[in-house]
N, C-alpha and C positions, 0 to 999 in steps of 0.2 A: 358435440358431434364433429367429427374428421370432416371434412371439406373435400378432400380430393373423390372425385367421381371413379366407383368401381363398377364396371362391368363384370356380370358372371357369365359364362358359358357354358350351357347344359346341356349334352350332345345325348339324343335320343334314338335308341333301334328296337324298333318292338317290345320298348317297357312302358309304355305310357305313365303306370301307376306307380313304379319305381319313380319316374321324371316327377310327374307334379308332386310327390311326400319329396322331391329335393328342393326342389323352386319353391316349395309351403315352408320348408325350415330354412330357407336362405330369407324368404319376404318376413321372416321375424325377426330378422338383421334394425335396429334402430338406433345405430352408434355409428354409422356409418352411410353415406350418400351411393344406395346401390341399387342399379340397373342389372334385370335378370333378362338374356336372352336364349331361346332356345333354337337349337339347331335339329331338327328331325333330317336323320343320317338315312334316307331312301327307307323308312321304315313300309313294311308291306302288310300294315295291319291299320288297325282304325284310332292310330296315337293323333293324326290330325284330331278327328270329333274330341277326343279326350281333352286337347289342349284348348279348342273352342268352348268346350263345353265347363271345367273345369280351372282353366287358367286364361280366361279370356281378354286380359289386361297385360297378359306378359307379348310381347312380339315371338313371333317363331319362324326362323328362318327356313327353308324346304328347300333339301340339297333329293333332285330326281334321282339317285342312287345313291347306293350304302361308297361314300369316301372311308368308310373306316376310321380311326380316331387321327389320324393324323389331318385327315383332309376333309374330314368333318367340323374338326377345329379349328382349323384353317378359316374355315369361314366365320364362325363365330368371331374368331381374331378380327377379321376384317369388317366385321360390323360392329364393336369393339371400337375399336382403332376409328371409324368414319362417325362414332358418338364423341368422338373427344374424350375416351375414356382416360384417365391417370395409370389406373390399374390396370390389369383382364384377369380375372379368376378364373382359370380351367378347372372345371371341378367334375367328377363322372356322376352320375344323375344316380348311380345304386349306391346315396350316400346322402347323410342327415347330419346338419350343421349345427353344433351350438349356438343359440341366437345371438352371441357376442363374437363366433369365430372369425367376420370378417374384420372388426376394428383391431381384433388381435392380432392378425395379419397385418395391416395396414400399421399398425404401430408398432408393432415391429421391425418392418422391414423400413420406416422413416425411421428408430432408433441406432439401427444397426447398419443405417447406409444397406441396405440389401436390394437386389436387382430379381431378385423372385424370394419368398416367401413361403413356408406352407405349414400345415396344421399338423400336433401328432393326432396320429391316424389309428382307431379303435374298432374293433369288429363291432359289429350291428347284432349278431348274435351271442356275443359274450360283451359286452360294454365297460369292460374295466380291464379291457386283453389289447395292449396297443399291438396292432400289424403293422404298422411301419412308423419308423422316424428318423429318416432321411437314410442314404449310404454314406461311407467313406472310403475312398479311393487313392491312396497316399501312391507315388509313384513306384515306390519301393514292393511294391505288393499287387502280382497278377493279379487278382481277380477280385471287384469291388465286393464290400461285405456292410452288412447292418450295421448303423450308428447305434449307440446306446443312449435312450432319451434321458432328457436334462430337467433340469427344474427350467433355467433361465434362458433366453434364444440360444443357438450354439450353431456356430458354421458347419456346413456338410458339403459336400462334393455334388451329390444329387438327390432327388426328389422323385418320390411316387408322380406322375402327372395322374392321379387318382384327384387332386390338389394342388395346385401351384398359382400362386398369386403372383401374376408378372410385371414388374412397370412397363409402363404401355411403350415409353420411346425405345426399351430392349428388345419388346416384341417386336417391333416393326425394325429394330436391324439385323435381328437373326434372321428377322423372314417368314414367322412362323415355325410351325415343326416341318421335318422334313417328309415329306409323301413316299418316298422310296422305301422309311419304315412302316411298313404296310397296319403293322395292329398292336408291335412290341417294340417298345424299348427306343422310340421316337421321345420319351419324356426323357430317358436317359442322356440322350444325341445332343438333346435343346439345352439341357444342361451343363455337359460338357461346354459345346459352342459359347453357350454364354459365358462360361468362367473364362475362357479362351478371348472372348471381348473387353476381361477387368471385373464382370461384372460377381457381385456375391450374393451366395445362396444358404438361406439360416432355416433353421426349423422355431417355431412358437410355439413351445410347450404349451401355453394356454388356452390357443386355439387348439379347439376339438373338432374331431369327426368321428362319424361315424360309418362304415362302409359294408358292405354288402359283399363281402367277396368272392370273386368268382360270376357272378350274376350272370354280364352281357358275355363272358366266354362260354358259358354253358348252352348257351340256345348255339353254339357250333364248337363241341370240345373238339372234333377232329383236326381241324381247321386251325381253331386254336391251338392245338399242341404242332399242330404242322408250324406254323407261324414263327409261334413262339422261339422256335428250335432254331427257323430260318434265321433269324432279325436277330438274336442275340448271338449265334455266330458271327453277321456280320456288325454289329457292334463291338465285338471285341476283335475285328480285323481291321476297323474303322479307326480303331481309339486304342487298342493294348499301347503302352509303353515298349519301347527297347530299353534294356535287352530283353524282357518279360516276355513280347511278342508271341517267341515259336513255343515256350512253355505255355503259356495264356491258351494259344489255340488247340494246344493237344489238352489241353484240362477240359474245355469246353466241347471238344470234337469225342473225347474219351467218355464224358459225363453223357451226352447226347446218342452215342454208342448203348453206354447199358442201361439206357429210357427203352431206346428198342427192345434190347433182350430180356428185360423185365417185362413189358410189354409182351412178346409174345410169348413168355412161361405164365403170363395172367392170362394167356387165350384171348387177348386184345387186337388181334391181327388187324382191325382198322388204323388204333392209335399208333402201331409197331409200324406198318408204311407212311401213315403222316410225319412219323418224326423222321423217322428217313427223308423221306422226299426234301422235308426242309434243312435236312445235313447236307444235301447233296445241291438246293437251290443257295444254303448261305456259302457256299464254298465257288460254285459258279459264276454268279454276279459281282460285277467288275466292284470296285473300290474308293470311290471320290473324295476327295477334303479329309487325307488322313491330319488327326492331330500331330 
């Protein structure tokens, strides 16, 4: 058995029963020394009784409002971090672990020198359909695109925060994720920043998941696709390379464009002003700690 202590983080909003089938397939983890914590994200439903009732042995931390995933995990980091953890596993709660996925992270990212870690990532309704396995981001190249999974670990640029096994003294100098990325593309940011610190990020073919996707954006798709729209323009005003930059942002301002007008020839008029709205908020708000 690994020695080093992992913390998981299971960040909760009105799925209770999503939450405990995750914390039930991480507590079949027995290759590895691991603490599961949950963080209930201001849920306004009865996921407390569920965690009492049902997982009464795990801690759960209770954030009085929705921080959303950035500031939801945030605190989980920080209780995390105040266990003496080694690791911190971010993992999102609409997702089912192989009972070996965390030592396969862990021994991974100690074989590969790796500073975060993560698992290839398989649909929950198709199980042999991997949805992600890591990006690639080469400087040469506006706009990041899908890695092609491997047999053996293989370095990538960034990671689904769907998953990301972090060493604990990386988390605690990037700071956590950043709150400004309100619901998108904050795993992307922590990503970047950390390769930015030296630090490297591999994928573990071996480690499996499972995911559920789409789950916690569907209890708010409008909002969602607003978000979405917002936070990945300003990611890529945050992060584009020169000279890529003004090409980057008209790919992503143009792509975000005919969401809308597809959008209103589907008679979607809700989703056609969310994404709007959040073309017009990622372009507005200022621009911090460009790379």
């Amino acid at each position: 058995m690994n020695t080093s202590l992992v913390v998981a983080i299971v960040l909760n909003w009105n799925l209770p029963g999503d939450t405990v089938r995750c914390v039930r397939s991480l507590l079949r983890e027995q290759s590895a020394s691991l603490q599961v914590v949950i963080v209930d994200n201001g849920s306004g439903d009865d996921s407390l009784d569920w965690f009492a009732r049902e997982l009464s042995d795990v801690p759960v931390v209770v954030s009085p409002q929705n921080r959303y995933y950035a500031g939801g995990n945030n605190l989980g980091l920080a209780a995390a971090l105040d266990a003496d953890a080694d690791w911190v596993l971010v993992i999102n709660n609409d997702t089912v672990a192989a009972p070996d996925m965390v030592s396969h992270l862990v021994r991974a990212a100690e074989a590969q020198a790796a500073s975060l870690v993560a698992p290839l990532i398989y649909r929950l309704d198709a199980p042999e359909a991997c949805w992600d396995a890591g990006q690639q981001w080469p400087r040469w190249r506006p706009l990041a695109a899908r890695a092609r999974a491997q047999t053996d670990p293989y370095p990538v640029d960034m990671v689904t925060g769907c998953a990301m096994l972090i060493r604990a003294d990386m988390a605690r100098a990037l700071g956590g994720f950043d709150e400004r990325y309100v619901m998108y593309y904050e795993d992307a940011d922590l990503c970047l920043r950390l390769r930015q610190l030296g630090g490297r990020i591999v994928v573990a073919p071996e480690a499996r998941l499972w995911h559920a996707v789409g789950s916690s954006a569907a209890l708010a798709s409008e909002r969602s696709a607003e978000q979405k729209a917002r936070f990945r323009l300003r990611f890529y005003r945050q992060h584009a390379p020169w000279p890529w930059r003004p090409v980057t942002l008209l790919m992503v301002t143009g792509h975000t464009v005919v969401q809308v007008l597809l959008a209103w020839l589907r008679r979607q008029p809700g989703r056609a002003r969310a994404l709007w709205r959040g073309l017009c908020l990622g372009w507005r708000e200022p621009i911090e700690g460009r790379l």
